[in-house]
C-alpha positions as CSV (number, residue, x, y, z in Angstrom):
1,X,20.3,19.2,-0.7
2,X,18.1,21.3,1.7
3,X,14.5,20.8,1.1
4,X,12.9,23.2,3.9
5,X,11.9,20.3,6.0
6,X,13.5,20.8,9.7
7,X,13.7,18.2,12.4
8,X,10.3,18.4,14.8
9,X,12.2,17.8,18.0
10,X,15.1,20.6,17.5
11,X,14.7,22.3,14.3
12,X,17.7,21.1,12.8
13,X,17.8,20.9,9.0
14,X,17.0,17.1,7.2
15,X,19.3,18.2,4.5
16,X,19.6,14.3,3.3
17,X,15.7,13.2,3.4
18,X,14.4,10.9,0.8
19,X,11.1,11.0,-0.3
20,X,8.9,9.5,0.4
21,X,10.2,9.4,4.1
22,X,11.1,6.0,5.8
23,X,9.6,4.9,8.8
24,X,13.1,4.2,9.8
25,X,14.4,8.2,9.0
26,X,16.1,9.8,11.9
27,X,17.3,13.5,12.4
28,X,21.3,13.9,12.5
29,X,21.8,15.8,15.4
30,X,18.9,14.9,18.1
31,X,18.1,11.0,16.9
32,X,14.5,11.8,16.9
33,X,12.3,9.3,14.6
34,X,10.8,11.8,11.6
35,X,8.2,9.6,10.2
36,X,6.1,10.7,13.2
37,X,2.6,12.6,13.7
38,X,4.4,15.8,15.1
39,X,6.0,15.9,11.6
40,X,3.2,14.6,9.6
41,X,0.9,18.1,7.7
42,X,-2.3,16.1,9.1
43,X,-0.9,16.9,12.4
44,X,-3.6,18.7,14.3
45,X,-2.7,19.2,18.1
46,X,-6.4,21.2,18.4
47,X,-9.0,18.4,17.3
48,X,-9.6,14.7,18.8
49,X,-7.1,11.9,18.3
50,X,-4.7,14.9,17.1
51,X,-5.1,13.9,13.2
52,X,-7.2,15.8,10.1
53,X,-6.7,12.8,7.8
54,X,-10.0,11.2,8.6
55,X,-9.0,7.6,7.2
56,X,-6.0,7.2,9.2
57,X,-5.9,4.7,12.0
58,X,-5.6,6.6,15.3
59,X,-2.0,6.6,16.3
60,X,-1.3,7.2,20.2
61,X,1.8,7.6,20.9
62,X,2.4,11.3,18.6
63,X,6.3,11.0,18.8
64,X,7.2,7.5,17.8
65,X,8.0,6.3,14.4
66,X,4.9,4.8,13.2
67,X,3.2,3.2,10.0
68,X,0.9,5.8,8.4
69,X,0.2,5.6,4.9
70,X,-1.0,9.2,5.0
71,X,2.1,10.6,6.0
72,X,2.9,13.6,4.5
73,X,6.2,15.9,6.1
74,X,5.1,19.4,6.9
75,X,7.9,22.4,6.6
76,X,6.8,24.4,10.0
77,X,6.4,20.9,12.4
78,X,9.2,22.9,14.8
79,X,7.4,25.4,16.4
């Protein structure tokens, strides 16, 4: 089923993604980790620590699969 959601890393269409995504979700073609920052809608590369959810924890490293509760996948991440 394609729900919109493409990979952040190459673009490619997560045509399998369960909801609510696992830390432990990959993309198909490139292996990138999806339960990431650059693919989160809080995603803010403009303002400090690179996050508008102001409750989250400050995540550094923006492209590794981390533990956010906050998470929410965001349709253009692959731009």
């Amino acid at each position: 089923m394609n729900n919109g959601i493409v990979c952040w890393q190459c673009g490619q269409t997560l045509v399998d993604l369960i909801f609510p995504v696992s830390r432990r979700e990959e993309c198909a073609a490139c292996g990138a980790d999806q339960h990431v920052c650059k693919m989160c809608r809080f995603y803010d590369a403009n303002i400090a620590h690179q996050c508008s959810e102001e409750r989250a924890e400050e995540i550094t490293d923006k492209e590794s699969a981390n533990f956010c509760d906050f998470f929410e996948p965001r349709a253009n991440a692959w731009i």
